[in-house]
C-alpha positions in Angstrom: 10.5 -37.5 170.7 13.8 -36.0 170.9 14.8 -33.3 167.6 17.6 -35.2 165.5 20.4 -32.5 166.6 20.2 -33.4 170.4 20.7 -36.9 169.1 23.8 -36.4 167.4 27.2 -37.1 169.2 29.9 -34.1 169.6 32.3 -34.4 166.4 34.5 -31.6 167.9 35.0 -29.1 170.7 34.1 -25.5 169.2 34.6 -23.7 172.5 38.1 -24.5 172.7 38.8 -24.1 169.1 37.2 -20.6 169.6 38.6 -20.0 173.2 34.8 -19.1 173.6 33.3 -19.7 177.2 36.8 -18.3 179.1 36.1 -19.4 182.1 36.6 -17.4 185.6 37.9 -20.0 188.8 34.8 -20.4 189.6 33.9 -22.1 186.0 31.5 -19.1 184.9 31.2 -18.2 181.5 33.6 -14.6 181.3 34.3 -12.0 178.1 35.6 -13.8 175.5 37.6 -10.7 174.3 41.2 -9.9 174.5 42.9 -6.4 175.2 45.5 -5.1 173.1 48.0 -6.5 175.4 46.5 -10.1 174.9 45.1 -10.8 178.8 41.5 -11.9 178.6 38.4 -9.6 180.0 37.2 -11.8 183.2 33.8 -9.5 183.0 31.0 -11.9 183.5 27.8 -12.3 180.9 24.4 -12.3 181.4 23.0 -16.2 181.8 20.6 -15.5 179.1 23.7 -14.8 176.9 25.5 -17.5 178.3 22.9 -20.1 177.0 22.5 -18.5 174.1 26.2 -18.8 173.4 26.6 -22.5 174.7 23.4 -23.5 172.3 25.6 -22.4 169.1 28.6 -24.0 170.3 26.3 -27.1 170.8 25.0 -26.8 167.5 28.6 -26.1 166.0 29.9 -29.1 168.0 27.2 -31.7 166.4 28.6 -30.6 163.1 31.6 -31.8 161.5 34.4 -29.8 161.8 35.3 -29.6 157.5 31.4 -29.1 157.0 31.2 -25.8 159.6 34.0 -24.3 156.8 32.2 -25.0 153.9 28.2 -24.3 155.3 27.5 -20.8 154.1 25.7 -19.4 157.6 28.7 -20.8 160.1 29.6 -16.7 159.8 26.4 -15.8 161.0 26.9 -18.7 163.9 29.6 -17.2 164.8 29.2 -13.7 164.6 25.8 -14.6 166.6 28.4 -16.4 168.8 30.3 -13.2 169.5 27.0 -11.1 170.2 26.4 -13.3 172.9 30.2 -13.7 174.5 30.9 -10.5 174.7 30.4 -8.3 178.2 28.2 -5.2 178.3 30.6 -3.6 179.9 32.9 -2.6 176.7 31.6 -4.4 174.1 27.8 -4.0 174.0 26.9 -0.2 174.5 
């Protein structure tokens, strides 16, 4: 029996809203941090990390947009979120 959250349809698209998965040309998931002159970090991150990060936009997607505002642990989503789309290289020492 599938869980009731794989069931539910996509209300929104998180990943975009977030500029989240910033994908290379080859569609892989890159940094999802900016430099101080605004280009985007193409470093790539770790497939474990990837999935992680895709889960929570997942999750976030299933939701409606007004109730991710006003639900008290969408912070911790997306500060787990950031954890997981951010490179090793400069942002995970």
């Amino acid at each position: 029996m599938a869980d009731r959250s794989s069931q539910q349809i996509q209300q929104w698209n998180p990943e975009s809203a977030f500029s989240a998965a910033n994908p290379d040309k080859q569609g892989d998931f890159t940094c999802m941090s900016q430099m101080q002159n605004g280009w985007r970090y193409r470093n790539p991150i770790a497939k474990r990390n990837q999935d992680a990060a895709l889960e929570i936009l997942n999750q976030l997607s299933r939701m409606d947009p007004l109730d991710v505002a006003s639900t008290e642990d969408w912070t911790g989503k997306l500060h787990n979120l950031e954890e997981y789309a951010l490179c090793h290289r400069y942002h995970q020492c």
